[in-house]
C-alpha positions in Angstrom: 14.8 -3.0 10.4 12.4 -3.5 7.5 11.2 -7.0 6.2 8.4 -9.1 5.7 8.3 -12.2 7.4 5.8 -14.7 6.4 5.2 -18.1 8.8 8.3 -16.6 10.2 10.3 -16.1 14.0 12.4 -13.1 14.5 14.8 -13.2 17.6 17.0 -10.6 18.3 20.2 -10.9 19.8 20.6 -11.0 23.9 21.0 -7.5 25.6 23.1 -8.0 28.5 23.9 -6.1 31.8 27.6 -4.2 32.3 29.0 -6.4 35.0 28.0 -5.3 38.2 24.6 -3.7 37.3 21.9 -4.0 39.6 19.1 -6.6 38.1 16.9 -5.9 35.6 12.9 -6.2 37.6 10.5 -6.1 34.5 10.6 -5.0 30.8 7.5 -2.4 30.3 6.0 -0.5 27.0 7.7 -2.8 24.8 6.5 -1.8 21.0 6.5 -2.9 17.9 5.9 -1.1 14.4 4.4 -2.7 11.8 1.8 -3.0 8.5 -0.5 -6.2 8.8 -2.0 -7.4 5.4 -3.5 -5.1 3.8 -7.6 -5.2 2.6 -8.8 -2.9 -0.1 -11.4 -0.1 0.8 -14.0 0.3 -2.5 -15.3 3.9 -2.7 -18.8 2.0 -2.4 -17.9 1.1 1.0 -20.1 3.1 4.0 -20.3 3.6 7.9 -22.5 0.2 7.4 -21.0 -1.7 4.9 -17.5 -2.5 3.5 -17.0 -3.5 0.4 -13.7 -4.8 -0.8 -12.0 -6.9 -3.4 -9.6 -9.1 -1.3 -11.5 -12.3 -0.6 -12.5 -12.5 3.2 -14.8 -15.1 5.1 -16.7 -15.3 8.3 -14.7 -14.8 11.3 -11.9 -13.6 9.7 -10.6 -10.6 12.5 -10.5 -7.2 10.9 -9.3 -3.2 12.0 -10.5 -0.6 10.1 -9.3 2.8 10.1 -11.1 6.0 9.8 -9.5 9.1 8.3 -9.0 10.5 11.7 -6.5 7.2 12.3 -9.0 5.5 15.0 -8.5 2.3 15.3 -11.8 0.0 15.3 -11.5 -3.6 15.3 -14.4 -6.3 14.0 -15.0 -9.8 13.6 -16.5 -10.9 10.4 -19.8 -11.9 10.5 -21.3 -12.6 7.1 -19.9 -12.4 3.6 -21.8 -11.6 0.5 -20.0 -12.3 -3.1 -20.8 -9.4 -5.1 -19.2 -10.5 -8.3 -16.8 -13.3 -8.7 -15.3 -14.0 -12.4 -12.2 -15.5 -11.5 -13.3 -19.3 -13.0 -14.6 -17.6 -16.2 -12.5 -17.4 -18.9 -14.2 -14.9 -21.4 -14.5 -12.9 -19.1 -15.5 -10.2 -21.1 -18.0 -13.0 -23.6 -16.1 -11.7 -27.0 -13.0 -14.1 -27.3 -10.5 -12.1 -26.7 -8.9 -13.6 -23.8 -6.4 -16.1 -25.3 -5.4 -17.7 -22.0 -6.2 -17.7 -18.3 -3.2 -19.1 -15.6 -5.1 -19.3 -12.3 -2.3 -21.1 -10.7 -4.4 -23.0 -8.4 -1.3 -26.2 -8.0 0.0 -25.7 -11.7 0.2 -24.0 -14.9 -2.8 -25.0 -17.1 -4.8 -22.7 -19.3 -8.4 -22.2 -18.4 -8.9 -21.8 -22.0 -7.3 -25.2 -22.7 -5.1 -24.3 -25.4 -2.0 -22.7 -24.0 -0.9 -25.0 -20.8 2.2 -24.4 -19.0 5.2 -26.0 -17.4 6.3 -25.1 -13.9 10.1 -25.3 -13.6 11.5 -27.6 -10.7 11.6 -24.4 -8.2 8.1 -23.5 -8.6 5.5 -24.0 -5.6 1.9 -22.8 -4.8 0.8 -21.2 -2.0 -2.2 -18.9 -0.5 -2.7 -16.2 -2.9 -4.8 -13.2 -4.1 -7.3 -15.6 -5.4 -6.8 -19.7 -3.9 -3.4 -20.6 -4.5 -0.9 -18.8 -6.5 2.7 -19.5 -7.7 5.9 -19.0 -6.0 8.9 -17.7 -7.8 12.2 -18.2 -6.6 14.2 -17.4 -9.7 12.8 -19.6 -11.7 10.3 -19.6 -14.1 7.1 -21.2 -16.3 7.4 -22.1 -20.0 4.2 -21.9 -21.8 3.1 -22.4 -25.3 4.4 -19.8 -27.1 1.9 -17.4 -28.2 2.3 -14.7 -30.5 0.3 -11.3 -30.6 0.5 -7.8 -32.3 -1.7 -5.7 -30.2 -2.6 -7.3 -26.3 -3.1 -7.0 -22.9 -1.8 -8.9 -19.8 -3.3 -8.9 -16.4 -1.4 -10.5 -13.5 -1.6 -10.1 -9.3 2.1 -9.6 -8.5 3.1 -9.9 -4.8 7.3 -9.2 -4.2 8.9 -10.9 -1.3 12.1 -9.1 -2.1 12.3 -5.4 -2.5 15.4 -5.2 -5.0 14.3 -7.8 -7.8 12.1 -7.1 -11.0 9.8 -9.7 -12.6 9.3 -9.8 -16.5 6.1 -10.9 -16.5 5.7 -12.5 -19.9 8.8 -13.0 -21.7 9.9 -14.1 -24.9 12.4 -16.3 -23.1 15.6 -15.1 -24.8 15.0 -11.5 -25.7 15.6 -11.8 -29.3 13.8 -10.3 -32.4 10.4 -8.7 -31.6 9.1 -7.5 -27.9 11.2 -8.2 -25.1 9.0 -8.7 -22.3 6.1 -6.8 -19.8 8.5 -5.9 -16.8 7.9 -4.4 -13.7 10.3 -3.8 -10.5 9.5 -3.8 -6.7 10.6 0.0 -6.9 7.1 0.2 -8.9 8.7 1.2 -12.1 7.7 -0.3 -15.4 7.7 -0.9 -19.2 7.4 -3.0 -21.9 10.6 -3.9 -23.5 11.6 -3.2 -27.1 14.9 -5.1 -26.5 17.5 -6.1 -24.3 18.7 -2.5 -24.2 15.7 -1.1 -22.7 15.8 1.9 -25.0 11.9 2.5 -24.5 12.2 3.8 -20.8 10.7 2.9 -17.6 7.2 4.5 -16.4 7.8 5.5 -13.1 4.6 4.4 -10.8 5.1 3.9 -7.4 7.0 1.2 -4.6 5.8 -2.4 -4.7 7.8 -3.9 -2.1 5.0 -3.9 0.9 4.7 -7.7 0.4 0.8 -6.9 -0.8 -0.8 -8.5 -4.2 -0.8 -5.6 -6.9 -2.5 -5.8 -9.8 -0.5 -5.2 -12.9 -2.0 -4.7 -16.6 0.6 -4.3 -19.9 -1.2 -3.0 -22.5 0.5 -2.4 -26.4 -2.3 -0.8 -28.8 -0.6 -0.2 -31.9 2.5 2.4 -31.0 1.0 3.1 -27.5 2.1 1.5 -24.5 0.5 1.4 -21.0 0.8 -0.1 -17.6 -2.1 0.0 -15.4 -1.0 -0.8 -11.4 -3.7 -1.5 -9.0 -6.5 0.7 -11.5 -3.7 3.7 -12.1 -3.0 4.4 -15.7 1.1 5.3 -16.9 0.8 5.9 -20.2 4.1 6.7 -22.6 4.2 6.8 -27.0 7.1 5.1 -28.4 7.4 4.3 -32.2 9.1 1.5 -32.0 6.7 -0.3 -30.9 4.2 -0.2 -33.6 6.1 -3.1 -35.8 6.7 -5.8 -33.4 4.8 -8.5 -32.4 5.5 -10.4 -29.2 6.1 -13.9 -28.6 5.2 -15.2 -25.4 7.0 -18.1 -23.9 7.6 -17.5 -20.1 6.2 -16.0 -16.8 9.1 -14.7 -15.4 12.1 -14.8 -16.9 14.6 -13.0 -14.6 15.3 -12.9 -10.6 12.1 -12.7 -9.8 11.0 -13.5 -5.8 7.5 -13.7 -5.0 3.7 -14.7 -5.8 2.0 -14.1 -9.3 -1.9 -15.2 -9.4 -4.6 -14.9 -12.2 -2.7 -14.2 -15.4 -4.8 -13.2 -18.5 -3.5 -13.0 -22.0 -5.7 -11.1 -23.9 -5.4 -10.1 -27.8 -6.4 -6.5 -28.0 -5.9 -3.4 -25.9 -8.7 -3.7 -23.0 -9.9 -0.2 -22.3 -10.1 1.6 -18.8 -13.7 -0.1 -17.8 -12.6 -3.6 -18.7 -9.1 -2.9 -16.3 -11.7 -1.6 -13.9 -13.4 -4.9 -14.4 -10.3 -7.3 -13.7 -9.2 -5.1 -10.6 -12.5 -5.6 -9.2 -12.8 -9.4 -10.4 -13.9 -10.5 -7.3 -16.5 -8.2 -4.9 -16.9 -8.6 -1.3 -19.1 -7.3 1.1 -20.0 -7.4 5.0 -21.9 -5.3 7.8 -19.7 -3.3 9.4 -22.0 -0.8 11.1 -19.0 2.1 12.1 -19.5 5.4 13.1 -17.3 7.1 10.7 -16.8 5.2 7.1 -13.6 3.5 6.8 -10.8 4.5 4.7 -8.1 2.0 5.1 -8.6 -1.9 6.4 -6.1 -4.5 7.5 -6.1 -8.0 8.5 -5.9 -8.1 12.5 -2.5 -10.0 12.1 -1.2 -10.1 15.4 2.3 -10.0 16.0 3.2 -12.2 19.4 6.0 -11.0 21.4 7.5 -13.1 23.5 10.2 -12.0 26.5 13.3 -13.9 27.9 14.7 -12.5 31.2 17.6 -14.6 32.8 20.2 -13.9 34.6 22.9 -14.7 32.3 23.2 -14.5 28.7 23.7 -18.2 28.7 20.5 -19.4 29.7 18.4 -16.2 28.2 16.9 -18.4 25.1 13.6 -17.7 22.9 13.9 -21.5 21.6 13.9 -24.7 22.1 17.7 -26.1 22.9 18.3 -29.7 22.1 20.5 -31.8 24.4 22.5 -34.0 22.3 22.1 -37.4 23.7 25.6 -40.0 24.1 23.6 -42.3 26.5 19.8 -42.5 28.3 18.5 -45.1 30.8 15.2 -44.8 32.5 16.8 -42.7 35.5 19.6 -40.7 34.0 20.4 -38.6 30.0 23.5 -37.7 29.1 23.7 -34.9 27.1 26.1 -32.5 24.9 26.1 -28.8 23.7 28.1 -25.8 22.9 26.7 -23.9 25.9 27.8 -23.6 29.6 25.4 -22.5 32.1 22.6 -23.8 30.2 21.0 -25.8 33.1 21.2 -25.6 37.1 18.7 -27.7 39.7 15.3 -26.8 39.5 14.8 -26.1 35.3 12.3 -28.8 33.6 13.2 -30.9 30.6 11.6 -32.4 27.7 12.3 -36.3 27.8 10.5 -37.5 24.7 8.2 -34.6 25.3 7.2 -35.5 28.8 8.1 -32.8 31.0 10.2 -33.4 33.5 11.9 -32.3 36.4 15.8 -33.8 37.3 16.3 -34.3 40.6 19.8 -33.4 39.9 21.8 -31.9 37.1 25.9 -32.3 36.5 27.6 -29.9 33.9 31.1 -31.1 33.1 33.8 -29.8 30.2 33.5 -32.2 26.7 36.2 -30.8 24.6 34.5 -28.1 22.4 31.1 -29.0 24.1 29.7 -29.6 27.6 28.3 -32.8 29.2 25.4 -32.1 30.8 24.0 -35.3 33.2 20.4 -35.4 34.4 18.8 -37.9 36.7 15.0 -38.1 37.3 12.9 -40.6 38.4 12.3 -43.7 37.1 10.4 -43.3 33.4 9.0 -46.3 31.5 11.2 -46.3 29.0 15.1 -44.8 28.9 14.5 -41.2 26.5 15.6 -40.4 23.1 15.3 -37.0 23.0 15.9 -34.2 25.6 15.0 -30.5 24.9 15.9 -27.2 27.1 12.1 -25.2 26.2 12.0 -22.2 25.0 12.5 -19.6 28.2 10.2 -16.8 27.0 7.5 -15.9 27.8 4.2 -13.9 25.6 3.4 -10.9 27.1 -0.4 -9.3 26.2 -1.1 -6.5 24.0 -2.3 -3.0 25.8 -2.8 -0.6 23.4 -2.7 0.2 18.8 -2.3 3.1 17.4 -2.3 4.1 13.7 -0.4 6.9 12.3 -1.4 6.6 8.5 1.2 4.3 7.3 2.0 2.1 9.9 0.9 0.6 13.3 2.4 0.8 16.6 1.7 -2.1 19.1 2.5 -1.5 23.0 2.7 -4.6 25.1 2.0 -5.5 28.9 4.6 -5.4 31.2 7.1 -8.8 31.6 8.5 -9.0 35.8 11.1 -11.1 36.4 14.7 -10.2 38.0 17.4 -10.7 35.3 20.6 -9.6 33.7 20.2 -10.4 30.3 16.6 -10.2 27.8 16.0 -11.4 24.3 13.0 -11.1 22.5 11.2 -12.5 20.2 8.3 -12.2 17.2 6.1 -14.8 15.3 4.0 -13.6 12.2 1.9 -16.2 11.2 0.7 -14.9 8.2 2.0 -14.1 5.0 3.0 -10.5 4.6 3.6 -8.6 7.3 5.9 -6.0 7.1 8.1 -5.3 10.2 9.3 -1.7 10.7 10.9 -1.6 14.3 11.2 -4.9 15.7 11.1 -3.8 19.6 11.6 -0.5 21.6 11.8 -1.9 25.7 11.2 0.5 28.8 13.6 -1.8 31.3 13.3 -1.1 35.1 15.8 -2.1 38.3 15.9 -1.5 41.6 17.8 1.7 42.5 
């Protein structure tokens, strides 16, 4: 398995026993691989200090890793903003930025001249700088703008690892430039036409659900692409003669986050790319004995464990009882699973818990009629939910071995015949290797 999942739940399918098996007694060394978000590492980061252009705060929970792979893990404390341009237009005080989309909620122009419109599909979210925009295959129509030589600088984030964003298009590609592509595989160009004939620059894979920072540059016959401060660089002739028309941020499939798009109308050089990868400056007290080299959010991934003893009643979420009657005393309740409750399991009753003093399971066609009674509630229920039957185990132990984590959690002991397992990320942009890898343990 690879994916990332943002806000998301994973739940594998249950594992059950060959009938006959001796119970399962507990589910040990239960791991997980994985890449939490990532933080940059400047070089002008020490054993005392990082220093870092993702935006971070005050009690924001941090691991940094050394370049022997040790694993140490820190609580912001302070936060000092080195440099922060991302609200200034001009950035670089000589006019040449024609237009600034920070996306903060919408498409308008810092600069006030070249506004956008979001189409229906577009949403904001947490981005590499406030909010950014969410593509989902469709796109934002600006006023059309039309340069010679130029720049564009945009933070491009992929949530799907087979789709390509042209990131400023002339909207049909007729006549002139094409667009400023680039594709989660990390290759790149700036199209001549809808033939491609120029070629792709070949940089490196995009799809790790991380902001990268992109920069298309056309300087007379020269064309460049600048990905996260790393020049590609190709000559093509044809270039020379065309102007491009921009009209759209991406036009194409595209699925995933842009942030802080900058039009500018002249090749920037390597310093001012420098400048825009490093809009923002952050640094904190770190105090380490050996200076970091890589950094990552401390994104937890919680791992919860079902063990039942049948595959019926081995659930990681709620179930819902369909209700065909409720008094004060007694529910009556439908759904497509048998087994699903025996004397002794609590309920939800309009989320009170509760435990039925008795419970009846009876054959309903396609479905099964399950009938509680409890004692006496104030009012007859609505609602009436089986919980969730897992439970979160702990983590013991993180290692690192230069590309990805690995996560062992506490043991889970409970007799049982059947597991299922679950994850919640609750952040955007983790990237899931190996969902779970279970040592399971019975009675000889």
């Amino acid at each position: 398995m690879k994916s990332i999942i943002d806000n998301a739940v994973y739940i594998e399918k249950v594992s059950e026993q060959e009938s006959g098996d001796t119970a399962w007694e507990r589910a040990t060394d239960t791991t997980v691989d994985y890449i939490p978000r990532k933080i940059s590492v400047l070089d002008t980061t020490t054993k005392d200090t990082l220093e870092t252009s993702t935006e971070i705060v005050k009690d924001d929970s941090l691991m940094l890793v050394d370049k022997d792979n040790n694993i140490n893990e820190i609580v912001v404390d302070e936060v000092t903003v080195v440099s922060d341009s991302t609200n200034t237009h001009d950035i670089f005080n000589d006019g040449s930025c024609v237009a600034t989309y920070q996306l903060n909620g919408d498409a308008t122009d810092l600069g006030g001249n070249y506004d956008g419109t979001a189409g229906d599909n577009i949403t904001y979210d947490s981005g590499k700088f406030g909010d950014a925009a969410v593509f989902n295959g469709d796109n934002i129509t600006i006023e059309t703008i039309t340069l010679s030589n130029f720049s564009v600088s945009a933070w491009v984030c992929f949530s799907d690892d087979d789709k390509y964003c042209w990131l400023i298009s002339n909207g049909d590609g007729s006549n002139a430039l094409q667009a400023c592509r680039i594709d989660s595989d990390g290759s790149s160009r700036i199209d001549v036409n809808t033939d491609g004939d120029d070629g792709d620059i070949a940089t490196r894979d995009l799809s790790d659900g991380a902001f990268h920072h992109v920069v298309f540059i056309k300087d007379g016959s020269n064309g460049s692409v600048y990905v996260d401060n790393s020049k590609y660089s190709y000559d093509d002739n044809s270039l020379s003669t065309k102007d491009m028309s921009m009209k759209q941020f991406c036009r194409g499939d595209f699925k995933g986050q842009i942030d802080q798009v900058r039009i500018f109308n002249r090749a920037l050089t390597a310093d001012e790319v420098n400048a825009l990868y490093n809009e923002s400056k952050y640094s904190t007290a770190i105090k380490q004995s050996a200076v970091p080299t890589k950094a990552f959010f401390n994104d937890n991934l919680k791992v919860s464990i079902a063990l039942e003893e049948t595959v019926n009643r081995t659930f990681c979420k709620d179930v819902v009882l369909s209700k065909s009657s409720s008094t004060t005393t007694e529910f009556i309740g439908v759904n497509a699973i048998s087994g699903l409750l025996k004397t002794g399991d609590k309920v939800l009753l309009d989320d009170t818990e509760v435990t039925p003093t008795e419970i009846k399971e009876e054959s309903d066609g396609d479905n099964f009629k399950y009938t509680l009674t409890y004692d006496e509630l104030s009012q007859a229920p609505e609602t009436c939910v089986v919980p969730d039957r897992s439970t979160e185990v702990s983590v013991k132990s993180k290692t690192f071995d230069d590309t990805k984590f690995t996560y062992t959690y506490n043991s889970y002991n409970k007799q049982g015949k059947a597991i299922q397992r679950k994850l919640v990320a609750e952040k955007v942009g983790v990237e899931v290797i190996s969902p779970f890898q279970s040592q399971m343990w019975k009675d000889k």
